[in-house]
C-alpha positions in Angstrom: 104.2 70.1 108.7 102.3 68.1 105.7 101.9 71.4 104.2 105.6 72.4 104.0 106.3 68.7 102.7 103.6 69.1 100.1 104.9 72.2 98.8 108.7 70.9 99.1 107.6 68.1 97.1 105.7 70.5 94.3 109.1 72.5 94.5 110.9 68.7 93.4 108.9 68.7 90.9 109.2 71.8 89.5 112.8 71.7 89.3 112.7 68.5 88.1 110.5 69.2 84.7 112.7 72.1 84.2 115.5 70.1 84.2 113.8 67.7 81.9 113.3 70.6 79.2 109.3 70.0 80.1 108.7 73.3 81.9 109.1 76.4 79.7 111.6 78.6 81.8 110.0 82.1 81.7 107.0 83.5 80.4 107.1 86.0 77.6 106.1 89.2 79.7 109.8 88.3 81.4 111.5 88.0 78.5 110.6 91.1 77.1 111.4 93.2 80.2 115.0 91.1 80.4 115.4 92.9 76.8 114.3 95.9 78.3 117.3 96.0 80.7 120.6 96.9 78.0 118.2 99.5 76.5 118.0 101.3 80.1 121.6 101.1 80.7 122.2 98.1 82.8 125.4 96.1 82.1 125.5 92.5 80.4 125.9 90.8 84.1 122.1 92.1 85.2 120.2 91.1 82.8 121.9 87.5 83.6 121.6 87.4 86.9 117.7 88.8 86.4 117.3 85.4 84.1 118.5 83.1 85.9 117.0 84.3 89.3 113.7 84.7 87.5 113.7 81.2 86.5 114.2 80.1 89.6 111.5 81.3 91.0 109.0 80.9 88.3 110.0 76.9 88.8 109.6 77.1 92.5 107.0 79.6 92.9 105.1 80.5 89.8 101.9 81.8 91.7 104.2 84.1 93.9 106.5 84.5 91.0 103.9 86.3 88.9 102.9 88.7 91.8 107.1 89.5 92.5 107.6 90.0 88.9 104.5 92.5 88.3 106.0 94.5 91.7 109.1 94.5 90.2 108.2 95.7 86.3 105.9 98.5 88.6 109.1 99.6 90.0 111.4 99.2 86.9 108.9 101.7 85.0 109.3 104.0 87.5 112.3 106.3 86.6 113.4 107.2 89.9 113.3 103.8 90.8 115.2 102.1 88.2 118.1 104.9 88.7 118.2 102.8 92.2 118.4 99.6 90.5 120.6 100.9 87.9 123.2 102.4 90.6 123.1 99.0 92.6 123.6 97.2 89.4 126.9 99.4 88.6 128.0 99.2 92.5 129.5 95.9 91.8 132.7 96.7 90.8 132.9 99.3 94.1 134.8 98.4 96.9 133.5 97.1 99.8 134.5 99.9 101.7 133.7 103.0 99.1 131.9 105.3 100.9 129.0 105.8 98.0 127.3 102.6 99.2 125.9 103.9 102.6 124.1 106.8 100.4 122.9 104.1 97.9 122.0 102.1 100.5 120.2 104.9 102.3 118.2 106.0 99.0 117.3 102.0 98.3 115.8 101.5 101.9 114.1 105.2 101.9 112.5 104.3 98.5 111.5 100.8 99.9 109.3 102.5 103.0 107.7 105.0 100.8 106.8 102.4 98.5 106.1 99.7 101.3 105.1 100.8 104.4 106.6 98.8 107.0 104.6 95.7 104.9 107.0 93.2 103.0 106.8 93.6 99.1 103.8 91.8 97.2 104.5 87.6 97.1 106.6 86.9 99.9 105.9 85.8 103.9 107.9 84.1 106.4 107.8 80.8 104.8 109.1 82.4 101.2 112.8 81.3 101.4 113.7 82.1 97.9 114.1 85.6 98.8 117.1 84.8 101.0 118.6 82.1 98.7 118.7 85.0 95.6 120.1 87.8 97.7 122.7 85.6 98.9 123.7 84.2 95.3 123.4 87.9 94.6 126.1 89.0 97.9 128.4 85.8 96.6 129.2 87.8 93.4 130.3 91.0 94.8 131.3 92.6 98.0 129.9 95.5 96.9 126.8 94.2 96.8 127.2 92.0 100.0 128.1 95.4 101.9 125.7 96.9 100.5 122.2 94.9 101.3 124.0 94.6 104.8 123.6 98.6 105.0 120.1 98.0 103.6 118.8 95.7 105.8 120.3 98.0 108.9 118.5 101.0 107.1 115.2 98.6 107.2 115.7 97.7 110.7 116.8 101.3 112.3 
């Protein structure tokens, strides 16, 4: 318990010296691959969302940060992969119903266990809530999106 309080209190303090201009919000490597995304085709809202989800965890989390954000430039330089990101990233305007997002949501989790295993991605355990709080800011913006990492996460657990 004193070492969930410590790190709740490192998290304060974080946030705080963001908030206070004291802590610089991203580090370069970050801001480069942010420019990245309009030059691969993603659309004005990802490269947003990306930012601002990146900062959060860079204030919370900057040791697991660093490990996420390597995993996730590994996957972004990948091609095939970033078609998967770049498809999820246009789903938003789908409906929640269209029938595209259970073979999106098939590819995403198939990609995911070949990449994976049945091991969680690099940075994140049990005690790693920020995953949860970013794919729910992520589900809150589209239903698209909220249908879809439902279908996901079923995929995962079938």
């Amino acid at each position: 318990m004193a070492v969930r309080i410590r790190s709740l209190r490192e998290t304060q303090g974080h946030l705080r010296r963001l908030a206070a201009g004291r802590l610089l919000p991203l580090p370069d490597e970050v801001a480069s691959r942010l420019e990245d995304l309009a030059r691969w085709g993603f659309t004005s809202r990802w490269p947003d969302l990306q930012r601002d989800l990146w900062i959060l965890v860079f204030a919370t989390h900057p040791d697991r940060a660093t490990i996420r954000f390597h995993d996730q430039a590994d996957v972004l330089a990948d091609p095939t992969l970033r078609q998967l990101f770049l498809a999820y990233d246009h789903a938003y305007d789908l409906g929640a119903d269209d029938p595209r997002l259970d073979d999106l949501a098939r590819r995403i989790a198939e990609a995911n266990r070949e990449r994976y295993g049945s091991n969680e991605p690099p940075g994140l355990d049990a005690d790693f809530e920020i995953p949860a709080l970013i794919q729910g800011t992520v589900n809150a913006s589209s239903p698209a999106w909220e249908r879809l990492d439902s279908l996901i996460r079923a995929q995962l657990n079938a």
